[in-house]
Each structure stands twice: as C-alpha cells, then as structure tokens.
Backbone as CSV, one residue per row, in Angstrom:
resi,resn,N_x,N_y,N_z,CA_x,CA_y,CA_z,C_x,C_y,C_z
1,UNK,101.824,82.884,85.607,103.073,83.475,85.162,104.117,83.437,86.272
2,UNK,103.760,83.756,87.039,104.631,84.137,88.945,105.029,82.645,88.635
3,UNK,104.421,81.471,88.573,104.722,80.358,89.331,106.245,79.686,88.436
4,UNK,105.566,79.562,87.145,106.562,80.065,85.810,107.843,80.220,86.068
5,UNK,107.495,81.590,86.113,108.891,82.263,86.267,109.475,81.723,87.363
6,UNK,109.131,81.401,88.186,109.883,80.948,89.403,110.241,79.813,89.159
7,UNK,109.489,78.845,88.300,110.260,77.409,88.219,111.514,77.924,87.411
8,UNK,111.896,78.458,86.565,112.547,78.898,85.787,113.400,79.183,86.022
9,UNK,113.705,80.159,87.143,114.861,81.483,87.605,115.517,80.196,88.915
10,UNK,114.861,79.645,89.674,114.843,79.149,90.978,115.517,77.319,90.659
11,UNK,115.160,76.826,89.201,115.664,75.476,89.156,115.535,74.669,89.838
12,UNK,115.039,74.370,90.340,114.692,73.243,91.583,115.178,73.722,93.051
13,UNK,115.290,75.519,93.255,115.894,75.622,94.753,114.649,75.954,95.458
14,UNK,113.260,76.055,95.330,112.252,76.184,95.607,111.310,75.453,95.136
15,UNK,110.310,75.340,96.259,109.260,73.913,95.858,107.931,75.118,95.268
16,UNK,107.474,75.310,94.200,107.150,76.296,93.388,105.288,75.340,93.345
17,UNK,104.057,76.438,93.481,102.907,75.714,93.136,102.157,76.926,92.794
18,UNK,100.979,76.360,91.782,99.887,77.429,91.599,98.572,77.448,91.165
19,UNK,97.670,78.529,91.655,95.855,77.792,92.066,95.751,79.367,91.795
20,UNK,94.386,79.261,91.377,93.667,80.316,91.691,92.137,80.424,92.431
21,UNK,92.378,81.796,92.880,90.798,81.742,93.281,89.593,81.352,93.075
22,UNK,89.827,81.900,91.660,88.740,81.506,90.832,89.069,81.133,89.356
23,UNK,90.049,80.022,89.541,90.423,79.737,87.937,90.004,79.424,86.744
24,UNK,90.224,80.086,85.869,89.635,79.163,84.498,89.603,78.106,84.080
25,UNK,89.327,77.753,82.890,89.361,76.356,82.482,90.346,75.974,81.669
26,UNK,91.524,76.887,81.264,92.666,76.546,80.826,93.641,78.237,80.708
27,UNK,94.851,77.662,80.657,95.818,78.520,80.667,95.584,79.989,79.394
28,UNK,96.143,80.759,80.136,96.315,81.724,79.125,96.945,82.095,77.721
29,UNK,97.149,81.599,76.862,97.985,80.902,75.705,98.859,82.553,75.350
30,UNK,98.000,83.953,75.580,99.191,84.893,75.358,99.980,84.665,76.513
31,UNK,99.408,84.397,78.039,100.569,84.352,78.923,101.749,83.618,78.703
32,UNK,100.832,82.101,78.188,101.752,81.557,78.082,103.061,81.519,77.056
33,UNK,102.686,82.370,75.991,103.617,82.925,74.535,104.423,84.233,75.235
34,UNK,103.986,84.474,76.212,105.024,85.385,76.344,106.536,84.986,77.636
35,UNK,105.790,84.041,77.998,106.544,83.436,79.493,107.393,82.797,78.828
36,UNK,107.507,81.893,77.876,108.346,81.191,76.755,109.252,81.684,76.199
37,UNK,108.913,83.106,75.852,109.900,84.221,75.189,110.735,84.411,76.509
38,UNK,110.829,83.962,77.465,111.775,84.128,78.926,112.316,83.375,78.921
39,UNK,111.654,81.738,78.378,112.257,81.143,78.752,111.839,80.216,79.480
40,UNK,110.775,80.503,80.066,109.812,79.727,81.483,108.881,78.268,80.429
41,UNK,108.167,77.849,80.998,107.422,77.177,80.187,105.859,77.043,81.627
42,UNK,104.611,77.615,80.908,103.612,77.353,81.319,102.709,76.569,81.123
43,UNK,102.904,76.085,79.475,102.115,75.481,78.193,101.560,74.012,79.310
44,UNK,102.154,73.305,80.210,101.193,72.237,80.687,100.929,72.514,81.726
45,UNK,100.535,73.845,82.155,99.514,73.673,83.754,98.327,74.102,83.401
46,UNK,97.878,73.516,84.426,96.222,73.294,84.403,95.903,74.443,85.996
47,UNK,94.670,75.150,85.525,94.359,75.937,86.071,93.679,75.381,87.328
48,UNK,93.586,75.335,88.877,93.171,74.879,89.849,93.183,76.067,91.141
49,UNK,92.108,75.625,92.238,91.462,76.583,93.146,92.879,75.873,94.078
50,UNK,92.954,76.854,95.255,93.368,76.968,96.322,92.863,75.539,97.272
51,UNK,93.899,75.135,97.402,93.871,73.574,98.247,94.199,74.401,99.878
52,UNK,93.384,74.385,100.748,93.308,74.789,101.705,94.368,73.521,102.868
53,UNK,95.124,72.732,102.467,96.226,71.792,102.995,97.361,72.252,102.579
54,UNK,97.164,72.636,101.456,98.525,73.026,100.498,98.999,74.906,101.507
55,UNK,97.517,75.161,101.602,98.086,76.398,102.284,99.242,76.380,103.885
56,UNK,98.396,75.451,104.230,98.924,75.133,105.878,100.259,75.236,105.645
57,UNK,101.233,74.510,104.697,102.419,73.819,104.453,103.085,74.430,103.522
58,UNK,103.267,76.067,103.040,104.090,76.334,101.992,104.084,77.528,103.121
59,UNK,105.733,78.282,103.009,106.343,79.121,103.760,105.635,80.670,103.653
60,UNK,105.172,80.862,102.033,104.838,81.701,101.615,103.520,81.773,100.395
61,UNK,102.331,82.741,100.699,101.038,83.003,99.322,101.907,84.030,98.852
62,UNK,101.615,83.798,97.318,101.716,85.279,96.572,100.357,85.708,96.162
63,UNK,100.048,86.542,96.413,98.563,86.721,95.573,98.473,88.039,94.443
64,UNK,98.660,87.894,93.389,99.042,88.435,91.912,97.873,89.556,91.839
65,UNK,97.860,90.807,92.240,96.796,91.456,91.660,95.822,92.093,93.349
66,UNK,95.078,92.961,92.818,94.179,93.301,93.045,92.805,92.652,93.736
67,UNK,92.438,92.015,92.670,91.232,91.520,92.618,90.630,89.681,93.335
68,UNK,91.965,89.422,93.819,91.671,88.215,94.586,91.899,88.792,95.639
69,UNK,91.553,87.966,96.226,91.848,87.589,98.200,92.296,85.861,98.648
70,UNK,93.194,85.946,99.059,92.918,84.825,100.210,93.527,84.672,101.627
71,UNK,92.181,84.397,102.154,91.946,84.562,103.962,93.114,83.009,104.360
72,UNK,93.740,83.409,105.516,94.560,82.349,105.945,93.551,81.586,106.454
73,UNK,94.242,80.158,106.915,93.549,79.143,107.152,94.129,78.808,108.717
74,UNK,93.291,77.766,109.029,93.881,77.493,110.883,95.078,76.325,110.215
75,UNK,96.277,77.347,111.023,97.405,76.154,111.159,98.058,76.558,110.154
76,UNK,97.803,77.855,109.178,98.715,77.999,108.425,99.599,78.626,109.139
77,UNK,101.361,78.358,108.322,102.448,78.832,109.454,103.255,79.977,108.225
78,UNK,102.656,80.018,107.322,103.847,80.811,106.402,102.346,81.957,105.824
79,UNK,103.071,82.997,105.273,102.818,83.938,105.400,101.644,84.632,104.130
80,UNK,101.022,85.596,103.776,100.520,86.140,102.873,100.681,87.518,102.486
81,UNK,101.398,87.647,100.885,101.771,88.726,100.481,100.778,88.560,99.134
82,UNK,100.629,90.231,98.848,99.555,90.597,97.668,100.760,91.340,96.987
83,UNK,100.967,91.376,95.423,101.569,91.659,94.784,100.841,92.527,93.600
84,UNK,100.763,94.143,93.391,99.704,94.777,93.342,100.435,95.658,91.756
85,UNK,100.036,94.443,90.571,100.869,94.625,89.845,100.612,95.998,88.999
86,UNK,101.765,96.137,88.020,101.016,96.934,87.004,99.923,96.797,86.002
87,UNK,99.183,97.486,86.003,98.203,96.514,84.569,98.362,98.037,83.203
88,UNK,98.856,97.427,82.553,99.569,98.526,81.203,97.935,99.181,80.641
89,UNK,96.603,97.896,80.785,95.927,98.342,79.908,94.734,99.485,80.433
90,UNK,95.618,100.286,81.713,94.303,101.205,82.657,94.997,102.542,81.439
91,UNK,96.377,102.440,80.653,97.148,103.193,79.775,97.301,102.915,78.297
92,UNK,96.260,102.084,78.369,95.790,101.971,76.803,96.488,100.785,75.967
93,UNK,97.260,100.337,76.595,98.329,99.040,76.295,97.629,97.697,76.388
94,UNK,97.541,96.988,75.256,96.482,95.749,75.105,97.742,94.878,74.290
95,UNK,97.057,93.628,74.793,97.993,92.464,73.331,99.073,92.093,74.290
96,UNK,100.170,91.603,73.408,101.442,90.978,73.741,102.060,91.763,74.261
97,UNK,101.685,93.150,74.074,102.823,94.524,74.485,102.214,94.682,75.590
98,UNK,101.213,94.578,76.125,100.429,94.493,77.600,100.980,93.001,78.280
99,UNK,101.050,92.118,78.314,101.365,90.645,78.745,102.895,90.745,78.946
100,UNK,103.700,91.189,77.863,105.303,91.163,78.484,105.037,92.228,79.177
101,UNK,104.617,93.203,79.709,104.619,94.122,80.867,104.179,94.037,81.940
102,UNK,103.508,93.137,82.035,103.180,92.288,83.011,103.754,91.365,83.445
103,UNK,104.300,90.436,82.758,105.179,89.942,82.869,106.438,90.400,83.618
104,UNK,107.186,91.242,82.612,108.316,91.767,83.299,108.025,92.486,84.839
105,UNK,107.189,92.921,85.277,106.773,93.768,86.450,106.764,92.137,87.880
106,UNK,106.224,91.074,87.234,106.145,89.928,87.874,107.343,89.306,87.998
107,UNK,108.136,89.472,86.644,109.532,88.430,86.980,110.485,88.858,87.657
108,UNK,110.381,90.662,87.959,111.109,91.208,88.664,110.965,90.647,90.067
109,UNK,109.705,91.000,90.468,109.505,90.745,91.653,109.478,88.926,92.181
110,UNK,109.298,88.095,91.495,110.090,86.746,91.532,111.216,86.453,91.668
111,UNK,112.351,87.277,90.979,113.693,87.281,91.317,113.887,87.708,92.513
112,UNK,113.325,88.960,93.269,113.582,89.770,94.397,113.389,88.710,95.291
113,UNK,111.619,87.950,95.414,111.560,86.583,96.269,112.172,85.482,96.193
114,UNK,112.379,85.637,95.341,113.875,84.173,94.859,115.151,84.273,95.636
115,UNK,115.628,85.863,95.826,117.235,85.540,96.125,116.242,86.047,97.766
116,UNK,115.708,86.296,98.290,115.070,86.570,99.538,114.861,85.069,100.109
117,UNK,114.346,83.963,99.459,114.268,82.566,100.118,114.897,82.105,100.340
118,UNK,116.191,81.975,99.516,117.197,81.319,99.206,118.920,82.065,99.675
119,UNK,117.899,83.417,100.743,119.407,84.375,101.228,120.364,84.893,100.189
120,UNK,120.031,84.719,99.310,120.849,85.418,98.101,122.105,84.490,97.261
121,UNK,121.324,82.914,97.860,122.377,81.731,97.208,122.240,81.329,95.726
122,UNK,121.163,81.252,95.783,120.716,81.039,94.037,120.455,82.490,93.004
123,UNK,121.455,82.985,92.237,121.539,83.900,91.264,120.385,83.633,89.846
C-alpha cells in the first residue's frame, strides 16, 4: 500500500520500491480495491523479499507495522524507520472499513515523507 501510494502522490519525484519480509504469493486484492479508490494502482505488483543490494542504495526503509524487522546491512548509507500503524481490527473493525483505515493512516504518513524528501517541492 505505502509503496502505492507513493507512486501515486510523488509521480515520478521519487524512485519508489517494495519487498517484504516475508511475502506472500500475491497481492492483497482488498488492499488493492481500496488503494484504487485513491487512486494509486497496486493490481500488478508482485510480492518479493528484501534484496539486501537494493538496501545498500535507497536513502530510506519504511517498515509498515509491528511485526517485521529489518536489520541494516554493511554499507547501507540511508536510513531505517518503522511505521507503527493503526490496525482498526484490535476495535472490532474488519473488511473494507478496516483496509481504508489503514490505508488512510499510511497515506498520511506517505505524504508527510513525500514533501520531507522532496523539501516540500512536490505537493
């Protein structure tokens, strides 16, 4: 969703990528129905682990949640932030009405790193 939204909001002013720890074997189809309703489009990425080269060479990790980790690598030069979202359903909130809240809690904080990379050039 993070990566998403950022291709989205950011237009080509950021070089935008995304892996997981431990990824599945395909995308989330409510994530992706709800990222669409933004506007974003997720519908062709493919779910993939952490390229330990890719780390060395991007300014900034986001790491979405709780429940991952990832340990820096030798020679990485940019930084690691954990983003420690809301999850609606510890409040009983399940479905699409759980996913855009998640969502929205993520795209906020994408915009905040968006005009933060970019010094506040790209709106």
């Amino acid at each position: 969703m993070a990566a998403a939204l950022m291709d989205h909001h950011a237009a080509g002013a950021v070089e935008v990528h995304s892996a997981g720890t431990t990824p599945g074997s395909t995308i989330n189809a409510l994530s992706a129905e709800v990222v669409a309703e933004v506007g974003a489009d997720m519908s062709s990425g493919t779910p993939k682990p952490i390229d330990p080269e890719l780390l060395r060479s991007v300014d900034r990790v986001v790491v979405l949640g709780d429940e991952a980790t990832v340990e820096p690598v030798a020679g990485m030069a940019g930084t690691i932030e954990t983003w420690h979202t809301d999850e609606p359903s510890t409040r009983g909130i399940e479905g699409a009405e759980r996913m855009r809240l998640v969502r929205d809690d993520i795209d906020t904080r994408v915009q905040r790193l968006l005009t933060e990379l970019t010094d506040g050039t790209h709106a």
